[in-house]
N, C-alpha and C positions, 0 to 999 in steps of 0.2 A: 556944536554938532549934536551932541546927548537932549540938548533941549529939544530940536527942531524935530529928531526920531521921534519924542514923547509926544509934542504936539500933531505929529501926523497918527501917531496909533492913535491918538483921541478922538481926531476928526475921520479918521478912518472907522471905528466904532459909531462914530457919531452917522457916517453916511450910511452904513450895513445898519442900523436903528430905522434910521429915516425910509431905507429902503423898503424895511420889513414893516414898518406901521402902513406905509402907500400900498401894498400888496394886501394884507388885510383890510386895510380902509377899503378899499374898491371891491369888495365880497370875493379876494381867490381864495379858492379852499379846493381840496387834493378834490377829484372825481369822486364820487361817489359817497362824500363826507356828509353833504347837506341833504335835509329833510325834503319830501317833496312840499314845492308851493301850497299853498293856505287853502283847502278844497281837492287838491287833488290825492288823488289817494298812488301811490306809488303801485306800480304794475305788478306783480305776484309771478312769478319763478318756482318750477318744478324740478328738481333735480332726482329723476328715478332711478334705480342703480342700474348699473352702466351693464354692456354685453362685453363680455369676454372670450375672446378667441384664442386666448392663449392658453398655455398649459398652468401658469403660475394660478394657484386656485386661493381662491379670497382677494384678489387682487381688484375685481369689478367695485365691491365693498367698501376698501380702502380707498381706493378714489373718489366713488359719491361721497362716503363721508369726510374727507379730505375738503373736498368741493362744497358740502354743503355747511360743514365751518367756515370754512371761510367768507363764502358770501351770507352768512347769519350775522357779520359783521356790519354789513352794508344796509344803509337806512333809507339809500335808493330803491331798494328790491323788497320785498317779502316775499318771503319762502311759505309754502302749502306744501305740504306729503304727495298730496293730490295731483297727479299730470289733468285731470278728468276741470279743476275746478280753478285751472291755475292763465294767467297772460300768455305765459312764456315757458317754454319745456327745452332744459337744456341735455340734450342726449349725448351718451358717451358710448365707446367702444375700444376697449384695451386690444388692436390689434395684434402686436407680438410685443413678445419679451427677452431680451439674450442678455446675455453674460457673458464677459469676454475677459484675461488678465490684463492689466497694466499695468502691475510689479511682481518681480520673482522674487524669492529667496535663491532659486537653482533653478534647472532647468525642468524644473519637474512639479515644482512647487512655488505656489502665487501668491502674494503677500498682500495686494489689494487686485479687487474686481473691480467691473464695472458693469452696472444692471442699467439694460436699454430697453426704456417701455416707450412703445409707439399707441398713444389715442388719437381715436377719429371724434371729433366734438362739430356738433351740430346744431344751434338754438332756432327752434322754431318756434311760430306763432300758432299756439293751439287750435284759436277760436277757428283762421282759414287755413290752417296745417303750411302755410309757408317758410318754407328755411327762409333764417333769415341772415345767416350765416353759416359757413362749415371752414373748420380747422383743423389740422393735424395737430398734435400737439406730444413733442417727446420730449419722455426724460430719461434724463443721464446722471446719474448718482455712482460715487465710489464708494468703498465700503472694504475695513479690515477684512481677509480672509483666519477664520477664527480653525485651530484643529479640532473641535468638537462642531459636529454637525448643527446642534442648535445653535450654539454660539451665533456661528456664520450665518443664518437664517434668520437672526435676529438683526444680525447687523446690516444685514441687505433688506431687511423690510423698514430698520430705522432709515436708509438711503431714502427707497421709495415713497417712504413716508414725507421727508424732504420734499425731494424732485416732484411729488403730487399738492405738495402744498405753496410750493413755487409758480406750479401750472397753473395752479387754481387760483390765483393774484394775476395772472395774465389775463384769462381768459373773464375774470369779472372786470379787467380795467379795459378789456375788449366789450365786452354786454354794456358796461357802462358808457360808453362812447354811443350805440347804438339806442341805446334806448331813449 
């Protein structure tokens, strides 16, 4: 019985090998991995900072820059500062922001929050201003509630910072399908 287990995890290794050589032999690679083809020059992406409706203030900021790390990863896009000189202009708008508990210590005092930002994302096409998509896009981060005011301010923008960098992988694996 001890042989027969041994020889099946072998050929079980052995088919999860074979599987993953045929998968890269035939050029699959994640969306947005590969260079553009020989000649063409990959489309150019604007990410200007975002409008903010909300009260949370530096919040617009943390997003584009969020946003614009992220897709500086990607070898599908190139990034320009420029909305004026760019393919593609991906526009944001922080519409609200709340905080709400979802643990106590008592009845009076909260042990973890939870910060809810609501974006409006829109990517249009510069050159004839056509959307060419529009998405809502929220996040939901928890975060220790700390007794010193900065503390807690700290810990709910490490959240945000999260939850924006979360968005910002959706929303390129979204542009990357479209483009």
């Amino acid at each position: 019985m001890k042989g027969f287990c041994r020889v099946f995890k072998v050929n079980r290794r052995m088919i999860m090998l074979g599987l993953l050589l045929l998968l890269t032999g035939c050029g699959y690679r994640p969306v947005g991995s590969a260079e553009a083809p020989t000649g063409a020059e990959p489309p150019t992406l604007a990410i200007p900072l975002f409008a903010n409706r909300s009260t949370e203030v530096g919040l617009e900021s943390l997003l584009a820059n969020t946003f614009i790390q992220t897709f500086g990863t990607c070898k599908a896009l190139r990034l320009t500062p420029r909305p004026e000189g760019a393919d593609l202009v991906l526009e944001g708008k922080v519409d609200s922001v709340a905080n709400s508990s979802v643990a106590y210590f008592n009845i009076s005092r909260s042990l973890v929050r939870r910060v809810t930002v609501r974006v409006e994302l829109q990517l249009v096409q510069r050159r004839t201003g056509k959307v060419i998509w529009r998405d809502v896009g929220t996040i939901q981060e928890d975060y220790v509630v700390n007794q010193t005011y900065q503390q807690g301010e700290a810990f709910k923008e490490q959240g945000m910072r999260r939850g924006a960098a979360t968005l910002a992988r959706k929303m390129l694996d979204k542009i990357l399908l479209v483009i």
